[in-house]
Every structure is written in C-alpha cells, then in structure tokens.
N, C-alpha and C positions, 0 to 999 in steps of 0.2 A: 414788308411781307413777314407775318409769322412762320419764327423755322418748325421745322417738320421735327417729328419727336414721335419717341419710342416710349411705350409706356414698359417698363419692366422693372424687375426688379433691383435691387442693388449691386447683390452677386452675378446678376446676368449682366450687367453693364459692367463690370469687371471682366470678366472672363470675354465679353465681345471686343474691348477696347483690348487687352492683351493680344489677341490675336491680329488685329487691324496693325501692333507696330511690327513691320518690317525695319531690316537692315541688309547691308551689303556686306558679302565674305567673299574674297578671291572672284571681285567681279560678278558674283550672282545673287540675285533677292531669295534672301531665307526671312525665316521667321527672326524676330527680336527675341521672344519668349520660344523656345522650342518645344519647351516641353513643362511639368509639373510633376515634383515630387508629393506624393499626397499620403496619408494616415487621416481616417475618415472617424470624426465621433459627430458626438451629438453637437458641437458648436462650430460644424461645417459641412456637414453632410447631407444636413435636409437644405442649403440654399447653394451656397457653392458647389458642392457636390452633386447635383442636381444639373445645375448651370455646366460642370466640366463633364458631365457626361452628355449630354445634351449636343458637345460641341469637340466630343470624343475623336471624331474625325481629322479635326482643325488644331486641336491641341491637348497631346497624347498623356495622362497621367498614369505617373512609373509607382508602383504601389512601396514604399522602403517599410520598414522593421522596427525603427526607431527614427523618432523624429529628428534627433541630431545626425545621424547615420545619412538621412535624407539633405540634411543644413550643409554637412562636408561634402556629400555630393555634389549639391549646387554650384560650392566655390573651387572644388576641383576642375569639375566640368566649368566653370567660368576662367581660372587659369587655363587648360589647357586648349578652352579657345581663344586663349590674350584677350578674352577680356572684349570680345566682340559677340557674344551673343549673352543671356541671362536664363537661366532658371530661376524656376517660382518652387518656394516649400510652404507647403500650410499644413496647418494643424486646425484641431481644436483647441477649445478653453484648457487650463489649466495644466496638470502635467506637461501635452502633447505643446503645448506654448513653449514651455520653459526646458522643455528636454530640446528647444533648438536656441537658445542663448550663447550654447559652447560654440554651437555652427557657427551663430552669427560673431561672435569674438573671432574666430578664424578668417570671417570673410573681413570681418574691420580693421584685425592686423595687416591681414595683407594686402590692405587695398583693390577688394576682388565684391563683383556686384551678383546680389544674390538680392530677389526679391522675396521676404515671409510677410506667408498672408496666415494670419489665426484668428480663430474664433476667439468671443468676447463676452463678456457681460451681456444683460441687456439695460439697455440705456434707459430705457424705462423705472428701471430697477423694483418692477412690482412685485416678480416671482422670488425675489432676493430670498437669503440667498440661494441661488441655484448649485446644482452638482458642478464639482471640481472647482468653485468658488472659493477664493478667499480673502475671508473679509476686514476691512481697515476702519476701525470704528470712525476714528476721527478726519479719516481724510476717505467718504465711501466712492469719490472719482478714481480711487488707485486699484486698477489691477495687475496679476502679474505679468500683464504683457508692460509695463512701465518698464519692470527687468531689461527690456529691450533697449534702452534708450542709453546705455552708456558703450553699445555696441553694435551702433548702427549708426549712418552718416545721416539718413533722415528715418523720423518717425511722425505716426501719424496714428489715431482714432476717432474712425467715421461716426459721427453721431449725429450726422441728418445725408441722405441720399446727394445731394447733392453736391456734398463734400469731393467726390470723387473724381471732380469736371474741373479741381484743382488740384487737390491731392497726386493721382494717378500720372500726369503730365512732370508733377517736380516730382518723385519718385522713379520717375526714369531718367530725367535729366543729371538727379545728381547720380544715378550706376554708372551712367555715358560720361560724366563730365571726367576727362582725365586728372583735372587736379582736385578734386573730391572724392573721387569714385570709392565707393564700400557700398556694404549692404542697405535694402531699404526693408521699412520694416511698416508697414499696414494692419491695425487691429479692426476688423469687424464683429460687433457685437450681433446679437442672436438674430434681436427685433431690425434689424438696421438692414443686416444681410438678407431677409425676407424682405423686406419692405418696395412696395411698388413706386418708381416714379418718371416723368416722364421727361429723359435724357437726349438732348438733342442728337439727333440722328447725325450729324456731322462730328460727331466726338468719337464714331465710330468709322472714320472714314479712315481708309489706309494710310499709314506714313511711314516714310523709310527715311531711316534715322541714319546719319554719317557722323561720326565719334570726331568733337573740335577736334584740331590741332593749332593751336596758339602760336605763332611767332613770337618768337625773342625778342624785347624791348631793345633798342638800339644803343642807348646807352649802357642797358646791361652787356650786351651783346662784347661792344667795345672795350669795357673792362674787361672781359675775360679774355679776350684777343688778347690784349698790352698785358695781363697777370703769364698767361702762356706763351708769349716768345720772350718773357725774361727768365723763362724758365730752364734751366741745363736738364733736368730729372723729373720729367713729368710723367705722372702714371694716371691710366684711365683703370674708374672702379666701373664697372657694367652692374646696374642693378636690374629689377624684375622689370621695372619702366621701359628698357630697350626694348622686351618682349610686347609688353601692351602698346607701343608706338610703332612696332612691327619695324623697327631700326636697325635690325641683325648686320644687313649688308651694308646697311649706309656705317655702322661702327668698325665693321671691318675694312673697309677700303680708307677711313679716318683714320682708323689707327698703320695701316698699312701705309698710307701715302707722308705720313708724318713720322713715321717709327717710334709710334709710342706704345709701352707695353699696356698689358690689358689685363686686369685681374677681375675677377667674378663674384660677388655675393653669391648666398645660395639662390636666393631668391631669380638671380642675371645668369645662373650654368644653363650653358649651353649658348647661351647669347653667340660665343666664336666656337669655331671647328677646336678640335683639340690641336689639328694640325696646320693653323692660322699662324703665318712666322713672328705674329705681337700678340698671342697668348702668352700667359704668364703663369695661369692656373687659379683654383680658388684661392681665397684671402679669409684672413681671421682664424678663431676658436677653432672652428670643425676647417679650416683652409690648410694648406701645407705648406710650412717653413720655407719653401724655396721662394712660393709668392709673397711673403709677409716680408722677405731679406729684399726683395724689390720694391714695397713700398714705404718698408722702413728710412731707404735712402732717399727716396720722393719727396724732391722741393716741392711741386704744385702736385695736388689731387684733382682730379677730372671727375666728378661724381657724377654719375649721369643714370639717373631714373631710381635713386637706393637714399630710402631711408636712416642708412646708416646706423642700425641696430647694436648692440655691444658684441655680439658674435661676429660681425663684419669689419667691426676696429679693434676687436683685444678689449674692450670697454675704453676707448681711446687713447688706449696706448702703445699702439701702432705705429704710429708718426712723431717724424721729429717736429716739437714745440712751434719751430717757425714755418712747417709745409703752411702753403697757402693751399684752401679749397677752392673751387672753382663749382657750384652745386648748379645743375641740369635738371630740372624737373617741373612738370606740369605744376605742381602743390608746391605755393611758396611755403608755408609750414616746415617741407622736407629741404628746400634749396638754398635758405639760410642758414641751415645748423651750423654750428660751432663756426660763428664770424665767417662763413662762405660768400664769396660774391656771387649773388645768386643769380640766375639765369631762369627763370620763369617761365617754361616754354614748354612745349612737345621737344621729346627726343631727336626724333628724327630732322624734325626740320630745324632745330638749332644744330645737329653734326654738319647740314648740309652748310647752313650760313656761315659757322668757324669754317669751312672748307676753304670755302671763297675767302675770308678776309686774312687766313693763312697761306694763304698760296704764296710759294716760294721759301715757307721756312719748314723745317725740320729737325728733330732730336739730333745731337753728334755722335756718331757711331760708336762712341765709347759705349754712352747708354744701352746704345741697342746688345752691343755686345753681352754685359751684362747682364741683362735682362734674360739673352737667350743663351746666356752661361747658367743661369738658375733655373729655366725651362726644365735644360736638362740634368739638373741635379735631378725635378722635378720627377720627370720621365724614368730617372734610374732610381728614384725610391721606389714609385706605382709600381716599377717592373719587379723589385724588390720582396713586395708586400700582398702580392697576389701569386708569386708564387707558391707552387704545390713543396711543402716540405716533408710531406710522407707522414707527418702527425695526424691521429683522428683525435678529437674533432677537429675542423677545420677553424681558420681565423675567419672574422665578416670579411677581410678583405680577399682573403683566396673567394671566398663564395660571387661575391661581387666581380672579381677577373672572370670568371666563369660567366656569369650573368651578361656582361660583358660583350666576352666572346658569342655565346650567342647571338645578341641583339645586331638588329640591322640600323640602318638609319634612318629608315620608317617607326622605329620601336618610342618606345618612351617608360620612363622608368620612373619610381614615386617612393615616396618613403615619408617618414616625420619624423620620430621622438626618439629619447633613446641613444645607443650608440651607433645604429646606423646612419644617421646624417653625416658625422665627420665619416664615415668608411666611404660612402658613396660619393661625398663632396670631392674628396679628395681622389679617392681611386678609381673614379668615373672617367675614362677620357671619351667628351661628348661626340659622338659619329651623326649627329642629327642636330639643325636650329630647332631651339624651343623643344628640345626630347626631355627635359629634367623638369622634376617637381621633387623639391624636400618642404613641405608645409613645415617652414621653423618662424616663423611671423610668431604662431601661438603653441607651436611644437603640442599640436593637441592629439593626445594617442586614441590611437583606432580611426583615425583621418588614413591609415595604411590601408586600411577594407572599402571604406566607405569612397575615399576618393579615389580609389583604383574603380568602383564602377564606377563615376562620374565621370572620368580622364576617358574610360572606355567607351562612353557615349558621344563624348565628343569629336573622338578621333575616328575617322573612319578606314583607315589605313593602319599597317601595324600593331604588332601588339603590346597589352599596359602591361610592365614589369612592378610587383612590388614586393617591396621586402620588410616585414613587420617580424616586431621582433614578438615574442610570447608574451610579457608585457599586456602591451596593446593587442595581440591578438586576443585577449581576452577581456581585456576590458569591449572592446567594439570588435564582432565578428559576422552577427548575422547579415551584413549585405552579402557575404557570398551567397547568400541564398536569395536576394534582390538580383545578382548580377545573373545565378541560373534563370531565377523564374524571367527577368527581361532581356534574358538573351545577349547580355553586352559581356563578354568574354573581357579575364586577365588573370595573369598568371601571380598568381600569390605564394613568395618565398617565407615560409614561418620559421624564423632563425631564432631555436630554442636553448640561452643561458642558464635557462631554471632559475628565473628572477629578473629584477630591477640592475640589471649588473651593471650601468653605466653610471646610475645613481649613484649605484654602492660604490663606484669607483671615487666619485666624489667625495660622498662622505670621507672614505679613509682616507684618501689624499689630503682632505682637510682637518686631520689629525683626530676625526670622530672612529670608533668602532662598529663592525660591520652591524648593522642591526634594520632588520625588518624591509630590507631589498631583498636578500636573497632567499629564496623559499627552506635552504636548508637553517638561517637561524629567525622565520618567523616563528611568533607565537601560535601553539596548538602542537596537539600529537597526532597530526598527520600529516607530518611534513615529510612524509616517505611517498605520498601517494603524486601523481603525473598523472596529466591529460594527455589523455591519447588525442594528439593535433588531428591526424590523420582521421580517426574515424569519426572526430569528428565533423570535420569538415565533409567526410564521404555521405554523414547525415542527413546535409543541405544540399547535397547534390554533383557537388563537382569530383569531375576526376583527379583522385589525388596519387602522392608517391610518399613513402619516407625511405631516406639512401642512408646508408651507411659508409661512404666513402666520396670522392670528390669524382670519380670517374662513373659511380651509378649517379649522381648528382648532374653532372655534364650530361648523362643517357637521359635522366628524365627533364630536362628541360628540352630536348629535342621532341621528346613524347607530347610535351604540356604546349610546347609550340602546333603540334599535330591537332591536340586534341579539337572539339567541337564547342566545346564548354570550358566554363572558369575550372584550369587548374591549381591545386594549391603543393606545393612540395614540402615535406618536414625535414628540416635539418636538425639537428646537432651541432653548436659555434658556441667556441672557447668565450668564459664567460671572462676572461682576464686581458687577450690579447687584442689593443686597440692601436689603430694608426694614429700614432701621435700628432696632431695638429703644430699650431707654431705661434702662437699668443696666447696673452696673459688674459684671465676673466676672471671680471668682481665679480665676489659671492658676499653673503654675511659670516664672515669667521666671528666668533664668540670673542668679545673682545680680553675679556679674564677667563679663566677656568682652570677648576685644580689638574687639569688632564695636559702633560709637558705636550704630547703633540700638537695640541690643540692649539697653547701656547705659541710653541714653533710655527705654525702654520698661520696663524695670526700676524707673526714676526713677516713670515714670507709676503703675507696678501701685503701691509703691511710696505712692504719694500716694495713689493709689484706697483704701487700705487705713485709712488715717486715718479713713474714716467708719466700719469694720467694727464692726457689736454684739459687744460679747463674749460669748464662746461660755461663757455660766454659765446 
C-alpha cells in the first residue's frame, strides 16, 4: 500500500511536526515545543513565518528584541523546567543567525536543550550573493551559521526537503537524551524552506516522548558500593543533573538515611532544603569556606550529575590527592573525570540502586558531627553578612537577605555574571526544590534580563527574582520590554557599582592596576555622566522604584511583588564589599613583569598551584 502524503512545504512540515511532539510533565500531556521565540526577516519570514502563523493557535510565537536575548530565554526556560520541555529560537540569515551563537554557547555549557531554527543561503546559489550574505571564496558551502557548530550538540543544513524525515527526529533525540543533551541547531536555506514536497502524513503523527533513564552497569554499580563503605569521610557533590533527573527527594533521604553531607555546585542549589540535617552549603570559588573545610577532609567524593567545572573544585584544589571520586552521571564524558569510577547512569535511579546495596551501612557520627559543626559556622556567617549595618550604600549580601526574606518557596531567583553569583551562592538559603538559577556554565551577562523572562514563562506559580548587576544590565536589557509586551512578569533587582567592580576586583588582587572596569577610570571625558536605570526601564514599560535605603528597598519589593507587570528596582551596592568565598582559582598571572605585585601575585598563584589534582 502507498502511504498517504502531504504535499507542503518545507517550513510547513517543520512547524506541523514540532507540534505533533508531545511529552509528559507532572503526569499531564503538554506540548514538547511550547512555544517560539521569533525575530522575523527576510530569510524566515516569507516561509517559516508564514507556516507559524498559520498555526498561531497550536504554537504561540513570543516576539524578543534581540536574537541572543531570545537564545538565553530558551535555555532559561529549558532550565527552569529541568530540562523537560524545549523552546525553539529562529532567526534570519546573517546577523540575526550569529547574534544567537552566545545563546547557544550558554545552552552547550550547561547542558540545557534549546532548538535554533535560522534562515540560510540559498542552495541554489544563483541570487548569490544575497543580503546579509557572507561570502567564502574558496570554501562557497560555508555560511555563518557553520558558527554554530562548535556550540551545539547536533547540527544540521537542510538542502533537499526531505532531509527533514531525519534530521528533525535526531534533533530531538539528542535535546532528550540525558547523556548528550544541549542545543540543536537546524540551518534552513531560502529555496529549501519554500520548497513544496510531499512528506509522509505519518511523520506528522502525535508522539509523546518520555526522557531515558539508563540504569547503572552492574559492575559499575558495584565498584562504587566497595569504593563507599571503605570510606570514613564521604561527601556528596549534588550537581544541576539531580535537577534534570528530578532526584531532589530521592538525594535527600540518601543522604539522610547514610549521613552523608551534601554540598552544592551552582548549577545543583537548591537541589536540598537549606534546612535538610545533610546540607552542607555551596562548594568551591563563589561556595563558602565552611563547605569547602568539609570536603577538603573527604576520602571519597559522590559526584552526582556536575561536571565539575573549576569554580566547583578551587580549579582542583579542593581535595586531598588521594580522595577517591565516585562520578554519577548520564554522560560518560562528565563520569570519568579525574580517574572517577564512573557510574554511567540517570541520577535518580542509580541513588535508588546504592540504596539497596547499602543497606545497613552508614557514616560514623563523628563525620556527621563535623559536617553539621561547619553547617553552622555556615549559618552564623550568612547571618553575619546580610545583616543591616546602618551604612548606605548597602553590600549584595544585605540586599540579597532582603531578597530573601521576601521570597516564598514558590519564588525562584536567577542571576549570572559578575559578583553576584558568589553573594547569592552563598547567602542564599534555598526555601524551594529547584528555585535557583546562577547561569555560570558560560557566566554570559545579560542572561539576568533575558532569562528572567524565560524562568517566568515557565513557571506558572511564583514569582522570578533577578538581580543584575549594571554591567549586564547594560550590555542586554531590552527583554523587559519582551516580558511587558508578553505579559510574563519578574522582578528585576539592578545592583548599581558604577562598573565591572568584580572584574576589577580581580585585576587588583592579581597585582594589575585598576583600569578600564570601573567607569570612574575609563577612557573619555564623560566619565561623570550615569544612567538613569529607573527611567529607563520606566521606558519599556515596567513599574519601577530607586530606594535610598535598605528599609525603602524592603517597601518596594513588597510593592513589585503587588505590582501587575515586570518590576525593576535601582539600588546603590558597595562596589568593594564582597562575601568572600573559600577556594583557590587559576587565572593567567603574567609570568615576569617589571610590576612587584604582579610579581608577587604570580609567586601566590604560583604556590596556590602545589595543591592542584592532576588532570589524569
């Protein structure tokens, strides 16, 4: 029997098939693709653009500002729904292609699925070259959507119609596949995306997609049993994986039923209650000394679902030499690092299976002691560092207790670059599973704007808390005006240093002079002049506030909880006073230089580096 077929076009068989995947969230069938972030030109708007309007009803496109602006949405909103549903960004040719390269670098760090559809050449290549074209003499197959391919887990350009009845199928599979998962990346050219062909009518048939979960190899499994009950000092690291394996409870009654502590990446906050009695708090760079003095003493590490990035080990010098790793994760890639015996599996169901083959052992209560002796050093620093000292301007971390205090445990709170990540890392104590987002995978600024409306779209409960520093609010701003015009409300905190002050922190610590961070010693003679935050934000729409104290500060976040629309607040935060973390991080210090700090500082990294794991 001949199958039945549709004659249409390319982009139409795209956009039908998008809609056809379902998935399941909390027991209900939703959409796979919810929605589309879209910027319309000429190399997507007469075919795709066509096709999504067409089908306007079924699948809603959100109009963004800039096409990276739109790329950080998608992987926000794919974070804060763990990584169980996907947004789609397209663009056009050229610019609007490459102004989401940053997005996709974001969504490939952190292993977060974000499907970009952009327009292309035409494969014909007769009108060559066309507008926003740029052309490669000697290689004329290369466009800039190639860009894309060192930042995405699949890539793909359609240059016959029925490319798509393969393509489209491994494009979803590797955003679902737990141990692959990142962005997929789809070039449609002009002629191609016009082009009529006749696509079997069953490629358009519903499907509801369930996210593997892989069982533990047995022999892996087994090793890591006999590695953890030779163990006196075992610490578990919780990475972002707990979250995408939707593991929260199964790691808490693990660590509960074995008394083993529990420290956090950023990517894993929130994973336990802050008041879980085998929290431990964050770990590493932006983590607090109290957690790092816990697993500095750790025989075995428990990595479970974390990449283990240099902010999350000091750049591995965290651990003593001989800790044994014990790595947890779907992607063998992340489960072997540094000689780990790795465990190749879903989260979730490898906590349940060590459940079982542990049964009847546990930490000796010396450990546990310790562990919840450093809690609460923990606890009496945070309490420490968010108090009101009567100084104006305030520190991030008073503004943050504040923040805090507000928030429920419906709330959810976001941030990136900058020196907010360690204030929030640390002085955050989590009141909600899965309430935290610091995008430090690629620490890309203006991910504070743009993923605060995508976190808001996702979440239908609660409100998105974010706090961007002036920095970033300036380099990426216009989603607040994305988030009025589409109605997804979030409270945006703009914590104004007057510069790059965390940078510059850097710098001088590493024996350099302040230069070209702080706005008072960049180049030009108008380094006297300030943006007014407030009006402008009040431009694009939302209701704003600027306070002058920490008690009009406290009043207008009660207000911006009230209000109807995205509020934004301006503060005033000391561009000096930061919560010190508790590890060491490689940087490049100049190895000579006539400058003795520099020198010195050199001498420090230097020594810092005598404790580094080797990278085998």
């Amino acid at each position: 029997m001949t199958p039945k077929t549709l004659r249409i076009t390319t982009a139409e068989a795209i956009v039908r098939y998008l809609i056809a995947q379902r998935t399941v969230v909390d027991g209900k069938d939703v959409p796979l693709f919810p929605g589309v972030y879209g910027i319309f030109g000429h190399g997507n708007v007469t075919a795709l653009g066509h096709s999504l309007e067409t089908h306007r009803d079924e699948i809603p496109v959100w109009r963004g500002q800039n096409e990276q602006g739109m790329g950080l949405a998608a992987a926000a909103f794919a974070k804060a729904s763990r990584r169980q549903q996907i947004m789609v960004a397209t663009s056009s040719i050229g610019p609007g292609a490459t102004n989401m390269v940053t997005a996709a670098g974001v969504a490939m760090s952190n292993r977060l699925p974000v499907l970009f559809l952009s327009g292309d050449t035409f494969v014909s290549r007769l009108p060559d070259p066309v507008l926003q074209q740029v052309e490669h003499f000697g290689t004329p197959s290369i466009t800039v959507n190639d860009a894309f391919r060192p930042v995405v887990r699949y890539w793909d350009r359609i240059t016959h119609p029925a490319q798509i009845l393969s393509s489209l199928p491994q494009a979803v599979a590797t955003m679902l596949d737990p141990g692959d998962c990142g962005p997929a990346f789809i070039g449609l050219p002009q002629d191609i995306a016009a082009e009529a062909y006749d696509f079997p009518e069953a490629f358009f048939a519903t499907h509801v997609h369930t996210i593997p979960r892989p069982r533990p190899d047995l022999t892996q499994l087994a090793k890591a049993v006999a590695a953890i009950k030779a163990a006196t000092r075992p610490v578990i690291i919780a990475g972002g994986g707990v979250h995408y394996s939707l593991a929260e409870a199964e790691l808490a009654a693990f660590a509960e039923k074995f008394g083993i502590p529990v420290v956090e990446t950023v990517a894993g906050k929130s994973s336990l209650l802050s008041d879980h009695p085998q929290y431990s708090g964050p770990l590493g760079v932006t983590g607090a000394a109290a957690a790092n003095a816990v697993v500095s003493k750790a025989d075995l590490v428990l990595a479970v679902g974390t990449r283990l990035e240099d902010f999350t080990t000091g750049s591995w010098t965290l651990f003593d030499p001989d800790t044994t790793f014990v790595g947890i994760n779907a992607a063998r890639f992340d489960a072997m690092k540094h000689q780990s015996l790795p465990v190749v599996a879903d989260a979730r169901e490898t906590l349940l299976e060590l459940g079982k083959e542990l049964e009847g052992w546990s930490v000796d209560s010396s450990w546990r002691e310790h562990a919840v002796a450093c809690r609460k050093d923990l606890e009496t620093f945070v309490s420490s560092r968010i108090v009101d000292d009567g100084v104006w301007p305030p520190s991030y971390a008073q503004l943050v207790g504040l923040v805090h205090e507000s928030a429920t445990a419906e709330d959810y709170v976001l941030t990136a670059a900058g020196g907010l990540p360690g204030e929030l890392n640390i002085n955050w104590m989590s009141k909600g599973i899965a309430s935290f987002d610091c995008e430090y995978g690629f620490s890309c600024m203006g991910y504070e704007t743009s993923g605060a409306w995508g976190a808001a779209m996702a979440r239908p409960k609660g409100e998105v808390y974010s706090l961007v520093g002036d920095g970033s609010y300036m380099m990426m701003n216009s989603d607040i005006y994305a988030s009025v015009l589409s109605g997804h409300k979030m409270i945006l905190v703009v914590c104004d240093n007057e510069g790059y002050a965390v940078i510059e922190r850097l710098q001088v610590s590493q024996g350099g002079a302040s230069y070209n961070n702080m706005l008072a010693d960049s180049a030009g003679t108008g380094t006297d002049a300030r943006v007014d935050f407030r009006a402008h934000a009040a431009a694009m729409g939302a209701e704003t506030f600027e306070v002058s104290s920490l008690d009009e500060f406290a009043k207008a976040l009660v207000k911006a909880r009230a209000a109807d629309r995205t509020a934004v607040i301006v503060t005033q935060v000391r561009a000096k006073d930061f919560t010190e973390g508790g590890a060491f991080w490689q940087v490049g210090v100049p190895e000579v230089s006539p400058r003795a700090s520099v020198t010195a500082a050199r001498a420090a990294m230097d020594e810092g580096l005598r404790a580094q794991r080797p990278g085998i």
